[in-house]
Every structure is written in structure tokens, then in C-alpha cells.
C-alpha positions in Angstrom: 77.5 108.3 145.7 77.1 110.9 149.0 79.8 112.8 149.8 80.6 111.2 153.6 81.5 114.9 154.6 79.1 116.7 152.9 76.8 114.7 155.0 78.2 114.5 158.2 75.8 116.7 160.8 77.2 119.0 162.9 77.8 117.5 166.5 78.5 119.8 169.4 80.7 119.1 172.8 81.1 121.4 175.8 84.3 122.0 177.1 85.5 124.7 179.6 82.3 126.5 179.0 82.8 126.9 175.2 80.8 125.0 173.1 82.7 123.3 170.3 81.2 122.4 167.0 82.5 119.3 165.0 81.8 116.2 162.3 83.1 113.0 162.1 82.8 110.7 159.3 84.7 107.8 157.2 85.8 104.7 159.0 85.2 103.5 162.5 88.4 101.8 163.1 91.6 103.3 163.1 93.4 106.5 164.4 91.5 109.4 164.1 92.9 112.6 161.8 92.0 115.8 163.3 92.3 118.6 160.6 93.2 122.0 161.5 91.7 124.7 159.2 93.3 128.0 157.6 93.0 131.5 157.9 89.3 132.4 157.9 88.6 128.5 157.2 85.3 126.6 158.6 84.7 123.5 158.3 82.7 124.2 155.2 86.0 125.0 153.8 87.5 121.9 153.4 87.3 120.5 149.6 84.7 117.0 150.1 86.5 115.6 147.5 90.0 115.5 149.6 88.8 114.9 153.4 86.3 112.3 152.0 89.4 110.5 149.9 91.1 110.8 153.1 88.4 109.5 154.8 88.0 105.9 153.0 91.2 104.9 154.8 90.3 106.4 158.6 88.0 108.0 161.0 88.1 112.2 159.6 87.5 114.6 162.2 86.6 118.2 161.1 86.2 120.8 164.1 85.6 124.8 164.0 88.5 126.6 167.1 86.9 129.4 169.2 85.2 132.0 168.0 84.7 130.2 164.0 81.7 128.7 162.6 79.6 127.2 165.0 81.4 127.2 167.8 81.0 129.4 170.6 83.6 132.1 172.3 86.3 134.4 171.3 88.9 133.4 169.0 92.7 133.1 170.8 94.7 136.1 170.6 97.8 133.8 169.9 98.8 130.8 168.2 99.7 129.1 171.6 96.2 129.9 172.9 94.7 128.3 169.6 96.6 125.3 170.3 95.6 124.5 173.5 92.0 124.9 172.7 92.9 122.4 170.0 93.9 120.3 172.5 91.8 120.4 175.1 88.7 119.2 172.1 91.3 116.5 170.9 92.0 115.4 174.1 88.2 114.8 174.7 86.7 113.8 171.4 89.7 112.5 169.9 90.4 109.1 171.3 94.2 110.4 171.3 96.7 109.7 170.2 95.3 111.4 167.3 96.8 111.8 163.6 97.2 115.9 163.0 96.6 117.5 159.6 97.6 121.6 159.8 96.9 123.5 157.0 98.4 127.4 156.7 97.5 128.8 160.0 96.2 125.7 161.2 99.7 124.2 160.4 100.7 127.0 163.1 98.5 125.8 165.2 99.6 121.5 164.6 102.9 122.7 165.4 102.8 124.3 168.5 100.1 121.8 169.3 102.6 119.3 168.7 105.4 120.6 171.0 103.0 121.3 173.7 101.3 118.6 173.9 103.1 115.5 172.5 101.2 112.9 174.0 98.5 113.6 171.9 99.9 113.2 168.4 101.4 109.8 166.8 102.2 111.6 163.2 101.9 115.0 161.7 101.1 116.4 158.6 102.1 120.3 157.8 100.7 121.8 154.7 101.1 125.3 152.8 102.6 126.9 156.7 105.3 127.8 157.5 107.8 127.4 161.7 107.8 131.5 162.5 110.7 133.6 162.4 114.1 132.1 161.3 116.4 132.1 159.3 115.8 131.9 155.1 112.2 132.3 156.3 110.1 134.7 153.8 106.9 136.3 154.5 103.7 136.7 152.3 104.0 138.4 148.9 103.1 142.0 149.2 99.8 141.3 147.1 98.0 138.7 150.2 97.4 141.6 153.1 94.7 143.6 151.5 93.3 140.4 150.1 93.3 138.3 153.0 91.6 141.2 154.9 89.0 141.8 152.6 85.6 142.2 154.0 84.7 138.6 152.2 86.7 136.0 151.0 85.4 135.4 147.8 86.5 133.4 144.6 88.3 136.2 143.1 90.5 136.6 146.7 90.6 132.3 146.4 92.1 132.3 143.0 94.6 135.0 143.8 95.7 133.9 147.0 95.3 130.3 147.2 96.3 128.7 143.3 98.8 129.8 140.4 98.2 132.2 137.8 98.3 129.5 134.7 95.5 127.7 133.1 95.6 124.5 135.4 95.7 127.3 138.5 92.4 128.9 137.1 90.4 125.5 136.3 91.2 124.4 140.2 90.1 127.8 141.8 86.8 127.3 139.9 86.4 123.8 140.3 87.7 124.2 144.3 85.2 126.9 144.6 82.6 124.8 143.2 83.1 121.9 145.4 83.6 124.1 148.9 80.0 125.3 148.4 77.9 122.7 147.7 76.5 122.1 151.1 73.3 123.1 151.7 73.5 125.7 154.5 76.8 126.6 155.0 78.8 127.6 157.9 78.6 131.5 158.7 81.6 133.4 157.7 84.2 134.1 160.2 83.8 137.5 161.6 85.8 140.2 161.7 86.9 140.4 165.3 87.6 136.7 164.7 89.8 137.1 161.6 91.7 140.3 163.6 92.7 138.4 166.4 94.0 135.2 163.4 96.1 137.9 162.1 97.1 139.2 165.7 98.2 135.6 166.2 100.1 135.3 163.1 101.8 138.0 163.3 103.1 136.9 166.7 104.0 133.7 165.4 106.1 135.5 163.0 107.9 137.8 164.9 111.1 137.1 166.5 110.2 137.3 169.9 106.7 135.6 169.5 105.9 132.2 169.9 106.8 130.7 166.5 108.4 127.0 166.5 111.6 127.6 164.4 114.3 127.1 167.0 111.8 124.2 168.5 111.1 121.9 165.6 113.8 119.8 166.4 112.8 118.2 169.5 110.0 116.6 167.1 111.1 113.1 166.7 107.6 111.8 165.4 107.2 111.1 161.8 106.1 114.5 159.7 105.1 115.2 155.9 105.5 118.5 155.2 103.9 119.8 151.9 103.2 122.3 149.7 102.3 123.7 145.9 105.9 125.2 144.5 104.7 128.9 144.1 103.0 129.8 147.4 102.1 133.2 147.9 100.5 133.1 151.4 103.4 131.4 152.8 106.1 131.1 150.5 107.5 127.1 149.3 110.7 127.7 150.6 109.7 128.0 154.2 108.6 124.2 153.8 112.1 123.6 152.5 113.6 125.1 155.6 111.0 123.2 157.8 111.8 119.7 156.3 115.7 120.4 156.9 115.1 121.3 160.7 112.1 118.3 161.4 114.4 115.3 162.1 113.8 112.6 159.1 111.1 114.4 157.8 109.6 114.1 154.4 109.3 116.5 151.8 106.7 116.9 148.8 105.9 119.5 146.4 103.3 119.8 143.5 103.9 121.1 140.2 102.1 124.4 139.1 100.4 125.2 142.4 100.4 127.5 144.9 98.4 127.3 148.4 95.4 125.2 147.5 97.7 122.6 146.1 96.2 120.1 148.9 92.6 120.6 146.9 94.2 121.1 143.4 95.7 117.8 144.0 92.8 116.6 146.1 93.3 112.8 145.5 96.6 112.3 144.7 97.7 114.6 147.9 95.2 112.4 150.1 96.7 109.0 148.9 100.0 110.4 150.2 99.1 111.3 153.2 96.8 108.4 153.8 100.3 106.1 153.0 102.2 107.9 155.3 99.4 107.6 157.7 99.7 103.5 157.2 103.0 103.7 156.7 104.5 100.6 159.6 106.2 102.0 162.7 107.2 100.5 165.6 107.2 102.9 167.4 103.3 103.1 166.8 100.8 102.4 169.8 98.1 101.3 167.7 
């Protein structure tokens, strides 16, 4: 059977005089889910076999931010910036109100996104990030800075940054890596100057006069799953505690013997929960 994401071309839009590059695949009916990528992610780096479970149940739309992959101009100095680039594509590819998916940085991103711009967003899914500077709130383990800024992120950086240390942590890095790159073709990697200014931006996000969304996240009243693996070392589990207690009625899931890549370790299981919470009844709902 093909892979609906592994064969979804690349479609282009031009907005603001940056050219944006983007697929869509899965259903035709229903609210879209916009995916927002990590650190040094492309839209290569989505696992097929979790956007295209995800994508059985609703339109999936993949997109590359300034400055990454195929998409043209420089990438945003600052998580704000980031999200209203986001916004400005969702507002004119997505058919919004849109479903967001943020994973790490891009869960930055969903967040202040999310705040901004409300009226764009029905429900929210936060995976593997963390709100910004706050209370109880831990940064990386000292091992993830020289890693993540490694010349290339290859699949001895993935294993250490992204899954546990145990058998079942090994078998997914492998099998994750596998399945990442088997697109013909692949997306270029994301530059230096790109990857400078992500870490510029999340280092503003995490300071405690930058433009995190700890003190914020309670003016979110639309439904969120936040989620993570229960040994992060990129952005430690027990920042999604503390994000769960401050998103009003949020839910809260965590996976056994994972770290950061739990979302592809768990690839389908993880996609049938967010594709229930996604169908999950509300009346509050527009469509």
C-alpha cells in the first residue's frame, strides 16, 4: 500500500513575498491538522507511518517555516515571529479554523500561535515542548547542546537525543530512522544560519523576560492534549506535567520507556489518540 505522505508532492504558495513549501494528503472532508515541525525538522522528518495513521481520519497538512526546506526566506529570529509566519500560511491554505499539532520547538511555536491568534485554532495538540520560563520548569540535560548543534543530525545524534537508552529505545531510533528516509529525494538539511536563529528563538522563549507562554497558558480555554515519552532529554517530562496543570481541563498522556521521539516510537497508538481527541464531540465546535 503507498504511503499517502510519502507521496504527497510538494505544493508551493506565495505569501508576503516568501514562498512557502507544503503537502497535503489524507481525507478531503474534515478539519485540517497543520503540523508544526522540531528543531532542525523538515517535512521529511515526519515518521509516514504516524502522519499517514493520522491522516486516515483527516485532511494532514505538512508545511516547512521560513528559511527550512523548501521554503524560501530567513528563518524568524523569535518564536513569536515563527508563529506568525505560521499563521499568516494557516490563515491562507488552511481553511481555518484549523486543528494544531506542535511538536518540541514547533510546540513553541503552536503555543504562541495559539494565544495570538485564537481564531485560527479549534483544538491543540502539544508534544515533547515545553511553556518557557516558570516555575518547576527544567531545561535540556547538559548532554543535548553540543548534539543538537552538530554540524548534521545524524542517527547517532537521533538516538541520543530523541529515544531512551534501553533495548525498545534503540530498536525505534533505528526503525524511526529507517522510515524518515525513505523518500526518494529528500528535503535539504536546515542550514546553519537557520538552525542559529532556532536556537536564538529558543533561548528567548526560555528566558524570563522572553516571550515564553508560561504566565499565558491560562487564557487557553480550547481543548489541549499535551504529551510526551516519560524520560525526555530535550525538554524534560515534567515540563508537560506543569503545562497540563496551568492549560485549563487539559489532558495529560505519557508513554512508557521513551523519551522525545515517543510520538514516532508510538507512532500508531499516539495517532489513534490524538485522532480521538480530534473527534472527540464538542459543542463548542464550529464544524
Amino acid at each position: 500500500m503507498t504511503s499517502p505522505s510519502l507521496a504527497a508532492p510538494d505544493l508551493f504558495t506565495k505569501l508576503n513575498g516568501t514562498r512557502f513549501a507544503y503537502r497535503r494528503f489524507g481525507r478531503q472532508d474534515g478539519v485540517p491538522l497543520v503540523l508544526l515541525s522540531r528543531f532542525r525538522g523538515t517535512m521529511d522528518d515526519w515518521d509516514p507511518l504516524f502522519v499517514d495513521a493520522l491522516a486516515e481520519a483527516r485532511p494532514v497538512i505538512l508545511f516547512d517555516n521560513a528559511g527550512v526546506g523548501r521554503s524560501e526566506g530567513r528563518t524568524p529570529g523569535t518564536i513569536t515571529e515563527m508563529a506568525d509566519a505560521a499563521a499568516t500560511f494557516i490563515a491562507a491554505v488552511g481553511d481555518p479554523p484549523v486543528d494544531l499539532l506542535g511538536f518540541s520547538l514547533g510546540g513553541y511555536v503552536a503555543q504562541r500561535l495559539t494565544l495570538t491568534h485564537p481564531e485560527l485554532v479549534r483544538r491543540l495538540v502539544l508534544a515533547g515542548t515545553g511553556p518557557g520560563a516558570g516555575e518547576g520548569i527544567l531545561p535540556s540535560k547538559p548532554q543535548v547542546a553540543p548534539l543538537r548543534s552538530a554540524p548534521a543530525m545524524d542517527q547517532a545524534a537521533l538516538r541520543a537525543l530523541f529515544f531512551t537508552r534501553s533495548a525498545a529505545g534503540s530498536r525505534a531510533a533505528e526503525e524511526v530512522w529507517e522510515r524518515t528516509h525513505q523518500r526518494p529525494q529528500r528535503e535539504p538539511e536546515v542550514p546553519a544560519e537557520s538552525y542559529e536563529r532556532q536556537i536564538d528563538a529558543i533561548a528567548h522563549w526560555s528566558s524570563a523576560d522572553g516571550d515564553g507562554a508560561y504566565d499565558s497558558l491560562g487564557h487557553l480555554t480550547l481543548p489541549v492534549l499535551v504529551a510526551n515519552g516519560n524520560d525526555d532529554v530535550m525538554i524534560p517530562t515534567v515540563n508537560s506535567f506543569i503545562m497540563s496543570q496551568l492549560l485549563p481541563g487539559a489532558e495529560l498522556v505519557i508513554y512508557p520507556d521513551s523519551g522525545h521521539g515517543f510520538l514516532f516510537q508510538y507512532a500508531q497508538l499516539f495517532a489513534a489518540r490524538v485522532n480521538e481527541f480530534l473527534d472527540r464531540p464538542r459543542a463548542a465546535d464550529t464544524r
